[in-house]
C-alpha positions, 0 to 999 in steps of 0.5 A: 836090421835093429831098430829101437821104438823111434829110431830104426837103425841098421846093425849086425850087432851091438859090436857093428856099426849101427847105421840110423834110417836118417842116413837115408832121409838125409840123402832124399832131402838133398836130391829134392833140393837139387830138383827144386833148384833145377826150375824143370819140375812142376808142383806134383813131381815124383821122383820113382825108382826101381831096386834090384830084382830076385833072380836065380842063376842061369836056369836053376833055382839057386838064388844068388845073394842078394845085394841092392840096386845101388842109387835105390839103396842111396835113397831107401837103404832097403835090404829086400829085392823087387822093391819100387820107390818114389820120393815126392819132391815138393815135400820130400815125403817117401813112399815104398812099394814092396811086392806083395807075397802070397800066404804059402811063401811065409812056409819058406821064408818066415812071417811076411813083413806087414806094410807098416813092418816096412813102414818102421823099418825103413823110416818111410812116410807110406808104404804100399804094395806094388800092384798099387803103384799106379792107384797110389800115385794117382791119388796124389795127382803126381803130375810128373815122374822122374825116372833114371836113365844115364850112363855109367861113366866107368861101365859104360852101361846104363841105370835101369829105368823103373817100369811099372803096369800103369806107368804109361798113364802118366807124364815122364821124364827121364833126362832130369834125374841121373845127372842130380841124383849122380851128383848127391852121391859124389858128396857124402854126408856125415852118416854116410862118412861113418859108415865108409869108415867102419867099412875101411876100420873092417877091411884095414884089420882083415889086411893086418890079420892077412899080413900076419898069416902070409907065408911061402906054402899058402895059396892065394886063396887062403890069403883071400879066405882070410880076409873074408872071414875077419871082415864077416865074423868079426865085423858083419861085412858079409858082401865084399866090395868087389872080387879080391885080387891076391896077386903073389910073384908075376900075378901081381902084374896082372891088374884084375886078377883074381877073375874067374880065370885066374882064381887066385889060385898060385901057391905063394912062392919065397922070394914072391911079392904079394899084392892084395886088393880087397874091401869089404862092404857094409850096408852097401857101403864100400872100402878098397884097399891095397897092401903088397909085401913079400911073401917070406916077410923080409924084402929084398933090394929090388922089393924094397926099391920099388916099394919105397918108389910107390909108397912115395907117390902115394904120400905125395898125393896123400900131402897133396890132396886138398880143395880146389886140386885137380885130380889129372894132376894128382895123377901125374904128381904120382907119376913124376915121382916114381919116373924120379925113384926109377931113374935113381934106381937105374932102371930108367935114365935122362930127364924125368920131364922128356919123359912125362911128355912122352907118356913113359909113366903109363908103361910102369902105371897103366891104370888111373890113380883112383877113383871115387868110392861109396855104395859103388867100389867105382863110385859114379859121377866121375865125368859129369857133363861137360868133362871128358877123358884124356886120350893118352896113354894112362891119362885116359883110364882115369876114372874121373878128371874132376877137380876135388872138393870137400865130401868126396870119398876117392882112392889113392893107389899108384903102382909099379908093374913089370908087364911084358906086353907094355915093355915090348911095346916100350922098347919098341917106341923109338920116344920112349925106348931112349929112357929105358936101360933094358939090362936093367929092365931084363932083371925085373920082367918077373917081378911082379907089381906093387900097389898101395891103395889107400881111401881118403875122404876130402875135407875143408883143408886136406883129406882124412885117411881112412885106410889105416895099415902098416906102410912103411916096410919097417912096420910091414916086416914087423908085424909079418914077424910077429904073426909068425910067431903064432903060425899054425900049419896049412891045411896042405901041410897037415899029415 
């Protein structure tokens, strides 16, 4: 954290992004005005939230990263865990409560910050211990709490309600909040814009300089090691997005690969496609990229084919995209479009209409075509109250069937994948199985898959790119030629 005399500001250096404390004074007033107009909270309302907590992993003493709590990082943008906050809603003023540390921790953790260090740091109106919540919030004669409580649609898991000694001396409430705090996050401001695009300006040159280094021999790890190592030295983007999917050959069909049980780990093969998932975050800030390509750098027909269809679902949407536009047919635009490049390709056969009403897109895309991105890689309040999923196949692994409008931050990422399970099953339904040449299909069961993701923020007219990598597969083959040019050896190829 840098901050100048008056203006405190977030940074890993003069090269990074610096993140004014305005950002988050911005977000509170916005939340305030929401309650406000709600008519349900009396004068003397406080809103009260509870950060992420310290913890170590399983029964030892090794602490894990720490990284925020995301809805207290969206009103405070603490770094430091066990923090409580609250917001007073009639004038927007904002208190923190950090814990209080006794004397001997400053031996392992360096000078304790004072409660007007914080007070600076963070650009609050107060800042308190939190032993002396419940002391603080009567001195103010809070009349109502505001607590979160709801549901994350993508999840299914619930927000965790701040709890604090005292806390049952007091009126509270914990059904106003969630819904109007969700909603504030859907729309980000211009700060919080800035701070997604540096993260994707990060991400787009990691996966550039990912591009240039791929090449048969390398495992997907190195791929992986890579990226987070350009996004960390170069930009200060220590915290990734989420776990990075570096799918080579059949892999790349596997959607969430690279979990624990599947690490990456397959040495890239010639002849492989490759497809990378990954995004960096800065000050919780997120970015969510896909680029696939061939592993030797030069695509063959059937690579080319399906990756020129994919490429053109994805611009369909990007062209698509405005106010007012909603996001189910969005997805189905980009299904249209590849069930057309498939019938042209072969794979597919008869009218492309018979086979949208038979879901047979969902066989090759069985995923949604993106979702909202922010301080969450899937950001909340895609199914506010009063929506609801689509059960069909495809349709209901949307991450959100809202209509689009300005300041909305979403992903677009259609693909093609060749799994065996969803073929057979295909195959099998006399519906869909009439539209498929299964001699055709045969040749491309170990193909893999091709997404391509790119993040795009809605505005008044159209939508912003933010991602900005090669896409064409004359740019992609161009710069995997360049990098060769400047190839080192492999660890394993070193003698």
């Amino acid at each position: 954290m840098a901050s100048g005399k008056n203006h405190p500001t977030f940074s890993r250096g003069e090269h990074t992004h610096q993140v004014p404390m305005e950002l988050f004074q911005e977000n509170r007033k916005r939340l305030c005005e929401r309650l406000k107009a709600t008519g349900q909270v009396p004068n003397g309302t406080f809103v009260v939230l509870q950060g992420g907590v310290s913890e170590t992993r399983n029964d030892t003493d090794h602490e894990p990263i720490f990284r925020q709590e995301s809805f207290f990082h969206w009103a405070f943008g603490v770094e430091e865990p066990d923090f409580f906050g609250a917001i007073e809603v009639d004038t927007g003023r904002a208190i923190l409560f950090p814990v209080r540390l006794g004397e001997a921790y400053a031996v392992w953790m360096g000078r304790l910050l004072t409660e007007d260090d914080f007070k600076h740091l963070y650009s609050v109106d107060e800042v308190h211990f939190s032993d002396q919540i419940s002391e603080v919030l009567k001195s103010k004669n809070a009349s109502l709490l505001l607590t979160l409580h709801g549901l994350n649609t993508d999840s299914g898991k619930y927000s965790k309600e701040a709890v604090f000694e005292g806390i049952a001396e007091f009126e509270v409430n914990n059904e106003i909040l969630h819904p109007e705090i969700t909603e504030c996050r859907v729309f980000k401001t211009d700060l919080e814009l800035q701070a997604i695009r540096y993260a994707n300006k990060i991400s787009s040159e990691a996966h550039i300089e990912v591009m240039k280094h791929v090449r048969p021999g390398m495992y997907e790890y190195q791929a992986e090691s890579i990226f987070r190592h350009y996004c960390h030295y170069t930009g200060g983007l220590r915290m990734l997005a989420y776990t990075c999917i570096c799918g080579s050959g059949h892999n790349g069909s596997i959607l969430h690969y690279g979990h624990s049980g599947a690490p990456n780990s397959k040495r890239l093969e010639d002849g492989d496609i490759c497809l990378l998932d990954m995004g960096a975050e800065y000050y919780c800030y997120g970015s969510d990229i896909t680029c696939s390509y061939p592993a030797n750098g030069k695509f063959t027909q059937d690579q080319k084919a399906i990756y020129e269809a994919v490429l053109a679902a994805n611009r369909a949407v990007l062209a698509a995209v405005r106010p007012g536009v909603s996001w189910v047919d969005m997805h189905k635009l980009a299904e249209r479009v590849l069930l057309e490049h498939l019938v042209q390709l072969g794979l597919l056969k008869g009218n492309v209409e018979d086979m949208m009403r038979v879901r047979l897109g969902a066989v090759f895309m069985p995923h949604g075509l993106g979702h909202f991105l922010g301080i969450d890689t899937h950001d909340c309040g895609g199914y506010p109250q009063g929506t609801q999923r689509i059960d069909e196949p495809g349709l209901r692994s949307l991450r959100t069937v809202r209509t689009l409008e300005p300041r909305m931050v979403i992903t677009i990422e259609p693909g093609c994948y060749f799994i065996d399970t969803l073929l057979d099953r295909a195959l099998q339904d006399e519906r869909q199985r009439q539209f498929i040449d299964e001699t055709v299909i045969r040749r491309f069961r170990h193909f893999g898959g091709v997404r391509i993701e790119d993040d795009i923020a809605v505005t008044e007219t159209g939508c912003e790119l933010l991602s900005v990598v090669p896409r064409t597969v004359e740019e992609i083959e161009r710069v995997m030629a360049e990098g060769r040019s400047s190839h080192q050896p492999l660890p394993q190829e070193k003698k």
